[in-house]
C-alpha positions as CSV (number, residue, x, y, z in Angstrom):
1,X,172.8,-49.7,-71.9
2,X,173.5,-52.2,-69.0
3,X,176.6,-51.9,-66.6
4,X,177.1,-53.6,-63.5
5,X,179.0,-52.0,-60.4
6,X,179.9,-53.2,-56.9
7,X,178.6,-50.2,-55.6
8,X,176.1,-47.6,-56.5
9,X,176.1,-44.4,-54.2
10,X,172.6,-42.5,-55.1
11,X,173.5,-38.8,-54.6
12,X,176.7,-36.7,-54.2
13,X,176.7,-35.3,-51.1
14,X,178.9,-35.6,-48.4
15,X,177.9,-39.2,-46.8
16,X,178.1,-39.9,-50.6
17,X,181.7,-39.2,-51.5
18,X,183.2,-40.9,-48.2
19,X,181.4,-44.2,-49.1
20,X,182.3,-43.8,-52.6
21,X,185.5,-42.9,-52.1
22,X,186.5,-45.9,-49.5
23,X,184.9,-48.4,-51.7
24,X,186.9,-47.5,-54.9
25,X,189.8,-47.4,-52.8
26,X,189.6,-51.3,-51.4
27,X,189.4,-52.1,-55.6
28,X,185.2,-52.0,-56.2
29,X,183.7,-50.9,-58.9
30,X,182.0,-48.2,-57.9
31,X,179.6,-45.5,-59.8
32,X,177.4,-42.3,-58.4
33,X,174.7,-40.3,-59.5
34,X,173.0,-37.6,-58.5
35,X,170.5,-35.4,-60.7
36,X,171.4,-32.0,-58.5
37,X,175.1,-30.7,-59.1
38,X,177.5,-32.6,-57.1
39,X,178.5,-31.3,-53.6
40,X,175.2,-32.0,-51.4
41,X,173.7,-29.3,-49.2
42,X,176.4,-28.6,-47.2
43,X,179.2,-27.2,-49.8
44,X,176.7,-26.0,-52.5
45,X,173.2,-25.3,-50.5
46,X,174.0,-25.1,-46.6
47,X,176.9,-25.1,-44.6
48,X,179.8,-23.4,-46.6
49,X,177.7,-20.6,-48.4
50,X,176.0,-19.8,-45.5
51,X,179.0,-19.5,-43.3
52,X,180.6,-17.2,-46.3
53,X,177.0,-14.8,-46.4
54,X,177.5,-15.1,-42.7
55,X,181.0,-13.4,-42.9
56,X,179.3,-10.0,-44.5
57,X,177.1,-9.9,-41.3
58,X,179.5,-10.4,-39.0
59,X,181.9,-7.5,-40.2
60,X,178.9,-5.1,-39.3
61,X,177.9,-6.1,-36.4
62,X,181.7,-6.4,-35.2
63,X,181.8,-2.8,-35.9
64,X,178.4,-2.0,-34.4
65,X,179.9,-3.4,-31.2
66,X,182.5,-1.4,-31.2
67,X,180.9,2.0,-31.7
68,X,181.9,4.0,-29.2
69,X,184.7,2.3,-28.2
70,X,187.1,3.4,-31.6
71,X,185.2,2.5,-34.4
72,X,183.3,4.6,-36.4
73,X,180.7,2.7,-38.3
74,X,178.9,5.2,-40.4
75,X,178.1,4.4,-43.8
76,X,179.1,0.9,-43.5
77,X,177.0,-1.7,-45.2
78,X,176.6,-5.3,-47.1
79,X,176.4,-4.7,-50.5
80,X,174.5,-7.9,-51.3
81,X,175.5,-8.6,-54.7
82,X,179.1,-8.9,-54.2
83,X,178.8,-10.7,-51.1
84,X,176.7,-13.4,-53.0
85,X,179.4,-13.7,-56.5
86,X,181.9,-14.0,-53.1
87,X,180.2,-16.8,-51.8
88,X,179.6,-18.2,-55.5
89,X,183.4,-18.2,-55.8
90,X,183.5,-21.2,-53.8
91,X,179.8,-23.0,-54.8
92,X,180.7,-22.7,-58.3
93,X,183.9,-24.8,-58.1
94,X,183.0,-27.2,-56.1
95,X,180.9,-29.8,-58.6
96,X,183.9,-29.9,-61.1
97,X,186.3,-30.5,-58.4
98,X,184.2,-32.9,-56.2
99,X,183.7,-34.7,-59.6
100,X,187.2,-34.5,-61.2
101,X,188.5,-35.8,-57.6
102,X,185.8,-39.2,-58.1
103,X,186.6,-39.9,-61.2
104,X,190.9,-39.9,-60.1
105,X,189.5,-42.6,-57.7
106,X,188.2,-44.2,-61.1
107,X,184.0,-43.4,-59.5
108,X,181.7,-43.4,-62.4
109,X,179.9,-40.2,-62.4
110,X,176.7,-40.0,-63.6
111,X,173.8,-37.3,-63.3
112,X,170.2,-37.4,-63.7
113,X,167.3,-38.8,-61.6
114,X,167.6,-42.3,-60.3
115,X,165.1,-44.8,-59.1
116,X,165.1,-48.5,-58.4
117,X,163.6,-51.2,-61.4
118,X,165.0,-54.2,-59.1
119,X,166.7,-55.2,-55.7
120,X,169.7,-54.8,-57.2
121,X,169.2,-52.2,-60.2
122,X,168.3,-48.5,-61.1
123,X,167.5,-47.1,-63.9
124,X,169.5,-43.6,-64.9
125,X,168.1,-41.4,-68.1
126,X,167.1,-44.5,-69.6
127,X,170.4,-47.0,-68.8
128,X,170.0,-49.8,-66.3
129,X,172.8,-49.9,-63.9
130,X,173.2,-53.4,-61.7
131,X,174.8,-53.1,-57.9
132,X,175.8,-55.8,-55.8
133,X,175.0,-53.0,-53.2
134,X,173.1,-50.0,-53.1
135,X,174.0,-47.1,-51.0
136,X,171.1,-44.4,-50.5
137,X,172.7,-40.9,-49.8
138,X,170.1,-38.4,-51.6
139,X,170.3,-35.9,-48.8
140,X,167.3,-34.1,-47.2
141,X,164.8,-31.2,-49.2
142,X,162.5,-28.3,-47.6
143,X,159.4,-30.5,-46.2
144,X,156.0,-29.2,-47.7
145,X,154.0,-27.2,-45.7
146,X,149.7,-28.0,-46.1
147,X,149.0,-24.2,-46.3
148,X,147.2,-22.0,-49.3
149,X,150.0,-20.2,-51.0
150,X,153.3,-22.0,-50.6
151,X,154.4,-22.1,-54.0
152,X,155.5,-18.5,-53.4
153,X,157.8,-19.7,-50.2
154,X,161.5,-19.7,-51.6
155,X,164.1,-22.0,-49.8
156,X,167.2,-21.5,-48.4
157,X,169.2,-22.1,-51.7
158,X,166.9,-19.7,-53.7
159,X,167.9,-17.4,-50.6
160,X,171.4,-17.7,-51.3
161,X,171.0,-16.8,-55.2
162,X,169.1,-13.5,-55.1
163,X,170.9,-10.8,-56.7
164,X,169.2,-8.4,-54.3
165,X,168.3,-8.4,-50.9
166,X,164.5,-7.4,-50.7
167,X,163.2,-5.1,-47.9
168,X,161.0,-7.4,-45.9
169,X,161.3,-10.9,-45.1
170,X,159.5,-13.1,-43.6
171,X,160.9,-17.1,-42.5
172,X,158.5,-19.2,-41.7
173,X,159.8,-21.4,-38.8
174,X,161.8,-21.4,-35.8
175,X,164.7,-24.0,-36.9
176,X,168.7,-23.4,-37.8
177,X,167.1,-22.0,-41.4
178,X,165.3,-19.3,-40.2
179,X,167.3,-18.3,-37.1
180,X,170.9,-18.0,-39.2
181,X,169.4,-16.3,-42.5
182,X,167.3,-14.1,-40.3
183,X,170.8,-12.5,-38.9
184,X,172.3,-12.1,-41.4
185,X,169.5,-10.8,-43.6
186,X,169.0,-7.8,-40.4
187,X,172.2,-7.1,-40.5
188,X,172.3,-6.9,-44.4
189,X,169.1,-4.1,-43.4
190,X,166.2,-6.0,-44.3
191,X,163.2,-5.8,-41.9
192,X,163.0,-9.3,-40.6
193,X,160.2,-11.4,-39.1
194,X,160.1,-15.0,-37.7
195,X,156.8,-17.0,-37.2
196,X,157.2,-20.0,-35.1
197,X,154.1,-21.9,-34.1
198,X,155.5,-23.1,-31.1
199,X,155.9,-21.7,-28.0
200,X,160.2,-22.6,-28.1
201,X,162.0,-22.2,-31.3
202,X,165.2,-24.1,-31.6
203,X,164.2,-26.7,-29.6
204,X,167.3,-28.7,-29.7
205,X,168.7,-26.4,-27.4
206,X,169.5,-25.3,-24.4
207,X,166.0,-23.1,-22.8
208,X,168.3,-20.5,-21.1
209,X,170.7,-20.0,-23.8
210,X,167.9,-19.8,-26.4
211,X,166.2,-17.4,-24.7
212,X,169.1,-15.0,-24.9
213,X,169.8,-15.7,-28.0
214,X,166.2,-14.5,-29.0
215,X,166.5,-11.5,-26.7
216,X,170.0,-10.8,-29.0
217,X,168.0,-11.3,-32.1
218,X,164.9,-8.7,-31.1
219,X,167.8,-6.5,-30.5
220,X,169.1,-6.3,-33.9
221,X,165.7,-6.0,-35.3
222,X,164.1,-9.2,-35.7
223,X,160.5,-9.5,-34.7
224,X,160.3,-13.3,-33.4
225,X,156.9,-14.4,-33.2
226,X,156.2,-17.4,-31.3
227,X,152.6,-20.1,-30.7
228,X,151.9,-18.6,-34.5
229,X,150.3,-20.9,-37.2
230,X,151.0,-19.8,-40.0
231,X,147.4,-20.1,-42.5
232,X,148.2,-18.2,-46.1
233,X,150.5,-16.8,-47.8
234,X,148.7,-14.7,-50.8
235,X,150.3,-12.6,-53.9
236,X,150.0,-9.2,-53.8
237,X,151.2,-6.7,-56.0
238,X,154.7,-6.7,-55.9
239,X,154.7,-8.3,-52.6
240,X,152.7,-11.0,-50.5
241,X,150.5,-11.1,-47.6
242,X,151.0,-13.4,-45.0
243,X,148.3,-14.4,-42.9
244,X,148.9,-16.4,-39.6
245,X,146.9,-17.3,-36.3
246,X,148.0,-16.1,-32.3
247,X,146.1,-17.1,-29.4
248,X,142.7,-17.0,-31.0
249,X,143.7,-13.8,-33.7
250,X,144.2,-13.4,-36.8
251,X,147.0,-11.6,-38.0
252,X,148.6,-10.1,-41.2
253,X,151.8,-9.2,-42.6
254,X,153.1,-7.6,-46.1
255,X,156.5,-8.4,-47.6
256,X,158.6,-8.9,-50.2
257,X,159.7,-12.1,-49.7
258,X,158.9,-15.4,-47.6
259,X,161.5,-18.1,-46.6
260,X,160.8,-21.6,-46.1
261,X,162.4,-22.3,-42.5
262,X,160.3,-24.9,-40.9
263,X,162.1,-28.1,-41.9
264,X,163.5,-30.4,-44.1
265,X,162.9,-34.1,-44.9
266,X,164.9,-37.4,-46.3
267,X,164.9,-36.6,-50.4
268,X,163.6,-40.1,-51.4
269,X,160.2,-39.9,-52.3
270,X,161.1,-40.0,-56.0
271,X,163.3,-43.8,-55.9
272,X,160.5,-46.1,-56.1
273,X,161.9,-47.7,-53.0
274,X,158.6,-49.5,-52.2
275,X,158.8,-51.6,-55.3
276,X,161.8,-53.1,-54.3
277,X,161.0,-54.1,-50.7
278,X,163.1,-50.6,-48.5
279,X,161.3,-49.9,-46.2
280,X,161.2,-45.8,-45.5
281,X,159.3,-43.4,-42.8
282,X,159.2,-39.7,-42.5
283,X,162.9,-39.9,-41.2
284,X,164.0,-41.7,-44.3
285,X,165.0,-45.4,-44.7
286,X,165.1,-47.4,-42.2
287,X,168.2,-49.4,-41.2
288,X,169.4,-51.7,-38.5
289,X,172.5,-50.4,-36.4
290,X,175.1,-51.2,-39.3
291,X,172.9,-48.8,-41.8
292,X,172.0,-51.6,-43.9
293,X,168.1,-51.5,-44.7
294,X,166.0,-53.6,-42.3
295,X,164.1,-55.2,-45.7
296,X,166.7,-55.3,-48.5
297,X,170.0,-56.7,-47.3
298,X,172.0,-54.8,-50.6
299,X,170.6,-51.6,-49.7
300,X,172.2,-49.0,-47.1
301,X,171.7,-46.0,-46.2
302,X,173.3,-42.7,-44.3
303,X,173.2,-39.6,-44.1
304,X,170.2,-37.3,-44.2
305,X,168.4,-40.1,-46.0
306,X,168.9,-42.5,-43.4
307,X,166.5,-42.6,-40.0
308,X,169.4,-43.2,-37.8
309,X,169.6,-41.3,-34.2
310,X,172.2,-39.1,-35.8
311,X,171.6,-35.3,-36.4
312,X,171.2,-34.3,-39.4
313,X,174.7,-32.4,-39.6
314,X,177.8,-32.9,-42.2
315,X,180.4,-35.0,-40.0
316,X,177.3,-37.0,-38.9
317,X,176.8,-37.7,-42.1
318,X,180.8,-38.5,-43.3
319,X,181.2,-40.6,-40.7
320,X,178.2,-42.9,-41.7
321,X,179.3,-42.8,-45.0
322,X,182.1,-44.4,-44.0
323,X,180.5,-46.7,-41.9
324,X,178.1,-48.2,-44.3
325,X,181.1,-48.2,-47.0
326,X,182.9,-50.4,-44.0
327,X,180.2,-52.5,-43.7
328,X,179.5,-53.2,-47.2
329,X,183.2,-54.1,-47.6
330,X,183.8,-56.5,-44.6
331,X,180.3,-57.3,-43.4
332,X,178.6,-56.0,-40.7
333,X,181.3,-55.4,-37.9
334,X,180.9,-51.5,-37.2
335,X,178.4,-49.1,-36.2
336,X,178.0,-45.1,-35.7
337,X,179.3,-43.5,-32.7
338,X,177.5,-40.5,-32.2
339,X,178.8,-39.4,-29.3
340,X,180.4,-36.0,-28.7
341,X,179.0,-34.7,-32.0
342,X,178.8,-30.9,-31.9
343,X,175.7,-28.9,-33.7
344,X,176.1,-25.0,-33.6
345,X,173.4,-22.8,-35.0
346,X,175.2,-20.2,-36.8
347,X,173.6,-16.7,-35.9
348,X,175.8,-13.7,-34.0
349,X,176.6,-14.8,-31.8
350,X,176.7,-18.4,-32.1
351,X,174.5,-20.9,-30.0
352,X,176.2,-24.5,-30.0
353,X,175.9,-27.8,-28.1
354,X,177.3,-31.5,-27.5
355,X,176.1,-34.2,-25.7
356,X,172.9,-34.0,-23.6
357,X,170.5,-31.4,-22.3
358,X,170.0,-30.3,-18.4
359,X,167.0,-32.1,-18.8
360,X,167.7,-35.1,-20.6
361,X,170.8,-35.7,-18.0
362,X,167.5,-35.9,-15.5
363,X,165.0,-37.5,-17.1
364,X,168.2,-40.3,-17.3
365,X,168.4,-40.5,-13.5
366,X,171.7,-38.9,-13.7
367,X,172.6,-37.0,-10.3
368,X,174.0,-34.0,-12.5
369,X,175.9,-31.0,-11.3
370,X,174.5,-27.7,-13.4
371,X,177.3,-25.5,-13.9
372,X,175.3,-21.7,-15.5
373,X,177.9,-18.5,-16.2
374,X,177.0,-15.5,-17.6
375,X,180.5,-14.8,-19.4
376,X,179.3,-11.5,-21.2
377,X,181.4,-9.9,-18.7
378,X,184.4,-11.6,-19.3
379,X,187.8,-10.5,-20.9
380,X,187.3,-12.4,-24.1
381,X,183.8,-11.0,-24.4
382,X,184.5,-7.7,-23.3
383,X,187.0,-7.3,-25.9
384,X,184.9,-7.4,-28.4
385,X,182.1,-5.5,-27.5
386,X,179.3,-8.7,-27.6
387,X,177.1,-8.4,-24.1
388,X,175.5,-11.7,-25.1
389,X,177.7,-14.8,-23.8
390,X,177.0,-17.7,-21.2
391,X,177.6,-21.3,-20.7
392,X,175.6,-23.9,-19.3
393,X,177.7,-27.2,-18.5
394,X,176.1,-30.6,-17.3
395,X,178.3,-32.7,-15.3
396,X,178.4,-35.8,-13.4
397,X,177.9,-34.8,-9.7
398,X,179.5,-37.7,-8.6
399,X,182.5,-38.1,-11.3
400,X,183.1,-35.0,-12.6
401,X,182.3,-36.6,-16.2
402,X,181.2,-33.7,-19.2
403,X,178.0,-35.0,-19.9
404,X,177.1,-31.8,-21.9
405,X,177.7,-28.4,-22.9
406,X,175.6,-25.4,-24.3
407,X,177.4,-22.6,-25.0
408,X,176.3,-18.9,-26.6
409,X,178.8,-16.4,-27.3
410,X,181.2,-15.1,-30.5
411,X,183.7,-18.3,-30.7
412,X,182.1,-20.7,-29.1
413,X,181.5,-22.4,-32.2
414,X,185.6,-23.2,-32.0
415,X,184.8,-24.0,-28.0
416,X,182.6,-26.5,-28.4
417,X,184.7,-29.2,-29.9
418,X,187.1,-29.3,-27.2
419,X,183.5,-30.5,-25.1
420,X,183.0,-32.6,-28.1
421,X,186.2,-34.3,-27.5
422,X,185.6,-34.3,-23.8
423,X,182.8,-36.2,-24.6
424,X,183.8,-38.5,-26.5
425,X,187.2,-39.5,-24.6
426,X,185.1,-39.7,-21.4
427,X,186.7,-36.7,-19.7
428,X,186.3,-35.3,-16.9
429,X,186.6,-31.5,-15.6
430,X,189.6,-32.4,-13.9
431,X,191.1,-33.2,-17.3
432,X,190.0,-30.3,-18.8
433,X,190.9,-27.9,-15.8
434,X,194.6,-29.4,-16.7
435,X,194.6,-27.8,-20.3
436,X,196.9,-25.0,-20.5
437,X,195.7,-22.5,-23.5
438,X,197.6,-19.5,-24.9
439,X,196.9,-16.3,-23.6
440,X,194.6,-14.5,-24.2
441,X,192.1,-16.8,-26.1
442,X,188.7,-17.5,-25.6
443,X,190.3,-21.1,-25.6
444,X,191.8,-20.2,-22.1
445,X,188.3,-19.6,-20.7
446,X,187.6,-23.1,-20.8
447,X,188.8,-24.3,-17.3
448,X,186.4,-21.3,-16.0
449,X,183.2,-23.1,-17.2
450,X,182.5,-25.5,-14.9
């Protein structure tokens, strides 16, 4: 079987659909495929699970926090099960309903494993389908790790499925993975460990605010490990033993289970791009500003497959979707703007940041004004019983401009866009300061920030 589309979008993910979805509307032809269930990492395998598993842990630690002060919190607990058949409530609607709402838009929806026979063609289950353009969305997967034993590391989506929660658990890495599973996996009661093998985990982030947020995290339980290699991970029994190197020593660790934290990479090794002339690197394909492939002009790219300066976050990747969809349309005309984007890591309380770090702002010439609170004491904090909140905002010394802003507290994760926008619209603090919030919000501690 031969068909021929205007556009083929290769995976169903979120950078997927947009494309897809503005093409088919402007009249194209336009087909997807994807050999994973449709939805990408975000609604099946990342974001919106993970925020709903996320919801379990922060009920009990809510109530922890408020022990003392009129809560009684004895006997209160995650019962595992039910909060994963919760969370599947949502993940297992999602693939008919992303796919009933392509084909509406008349999308030909295909599944399988794709990979390219021409410039313009690639070859599904056996069928060749023909594109007058080619838009690589595929998404990201855990990268391998060059260590004895990793066929016994589960990933985050395996995470996500077990029907119980087992006793120990080990993440290997110090990234968004490991960080957000690791809280709410202690708060579920699991013994929790995290091996990082540098000396800084989440290193996107703000130094200060990380280092609370670690001193938060040994507080609930979690043993953080950090400048630890990890060597071997061996079966054992009914467990496994993990073997890692600090400082010169070796050192061991039994458990039950052992996450794969430390990373993920652009999920296009399998689409024999070489043989039609894409060039790809370890960050995925690689693309010229209008996320159009720098070797095949009917090829783009976006999303977590794409090596673009973007983060690899959801609206990052909507937003190129769209682009490259524009693009494809009309021509080159439009590229990314990827300023003021957000990213939050997810853990209790939440760590976010938009636009640039202290240091970056310096190591740009920028004569920068460092505004650091400590806001644990504050109303909104207060309230709620969390001792762990401060702010960190980066501004123009001279203008007053946001340039960025880290943030750790419960909310923030709501807070940060209104920097985001800031950012974005070129704001100042004088703007901001002119914001009048209802009362009392942790919205209304904005103007106190800076």
């Amino acid at each position: 079987m031969r068909q021929s589309f205007d556009l083929i979008v290769l995976g169903v993910g979120m950078a997927a659909v947009s494309a897809a979805n503005k093409c088919a509307a402007a009249g194209w032809s336009v087909a997807v495929v994807d050999e994973l269930p449709y939805g990408g990492t975000c609604a099946l395998r990342g974001c919106d699970p993970k925020k709903m598993l996320r919801r379990g842990a922060e009920i009990i630690d809510a109530a922890r926090l408020m022990r003392g002060k009129g809560i009684e919190d004895a006997g209160l607990r995650i019962d595992w099960a039910d909060l994963v058949a919760f969370k599947r409530s949502f993940t297992e609607k999602m693939p008919r309903r992303i796919e009933d709402g392509l084909k509406h838009h008349d999308i030909a929806t295909l599944h399988g494993p794709a990979r390219f026979v021409d410039r313009h063609a690639i070859e599904v289950n056996g069928a060749r389908l023909e594109g007058r353009y080619i838009l690589i969305a595929s998404g990201a997967k855990p990268r391998p790790l060059n260590v004895p034993g990793t066929e016994y590391l589960v990933d985050s989506t395996r995470f996500m499925e077990l029907e119980a929660l087992p006793k120990r658990i080990l993440f290997v890495g110090g990234g968004f993975i490991s960080f957000e599973f690791a809280h709410i996996a202690a708060r579920a009661g699991s013994e929790v460990i995290i091996l990082d093998h540098g000396s800084k985990p989440l290193k996107a982030f703000d130094p200060d605010l990380v280092d609370k947020l670690i001193e938060r995290s040994r507080a609930v339980g979690i043993k953080i490990n950090l400048n630890t290699q990890l060597k071997s991970i061996e079966k054992t029994g009914d467990g496994f033993t993990v073997s890692a190197e600090k400082d010169g020593n070796d050192q061991h660790w039994m458990v039950d289970l052992v996450v794969h934290g430390a990373g993920r990479m652009p999920a296009i090794e399998n689409l024999n791009l070489a043989a039609v002339g894409v060039k790809a690197g370890d960050k995925g394909v690689m693309v010229n500003d209008y996320l159009q492939s720098v070797s095949n002009p009917a090829i783009y790219a976006a999303g977590d497959a794409a090596d673009t300066p973007g983060a690899p976050l959801t609206p990052v990747a909507v937003f190129e979707g769209k682009v490259a969809a524009s693009n494809m349309l009309k021509g080159n005309h439009t590229t990314p703007d990827y300023r003021g984007v957000p990213t939050v890591v997810f853990t209790i309380p939440e760590l976010a940041r938009v636009g640039m770090l202290e240091a970056e702002a310096k190591h740009q010439g920028r004569e920068i004004h460092v505004a650091f609170t400590d806001t644990s004491g504050w109303y909104s904090n207060m309230r709620v019983g969390e001792t762990c909140a401060a702010t960190k905002i980066v501004t123009d010394a001279q203008t007053g401009e946001i340039l960025g802003a880290h943030l750790i507290g419960p909310e923030y994760a709501e807070l940060i866009n209104f920097f985001g926008l800031a950012i974005r619209l070129g704001l100042k603090t004088t703007d901001l300061k002119k914001m009048v919030s209802a009362y009392p919000t942790v919205g209304s501690d904005l103007g106190s920030m800076f």
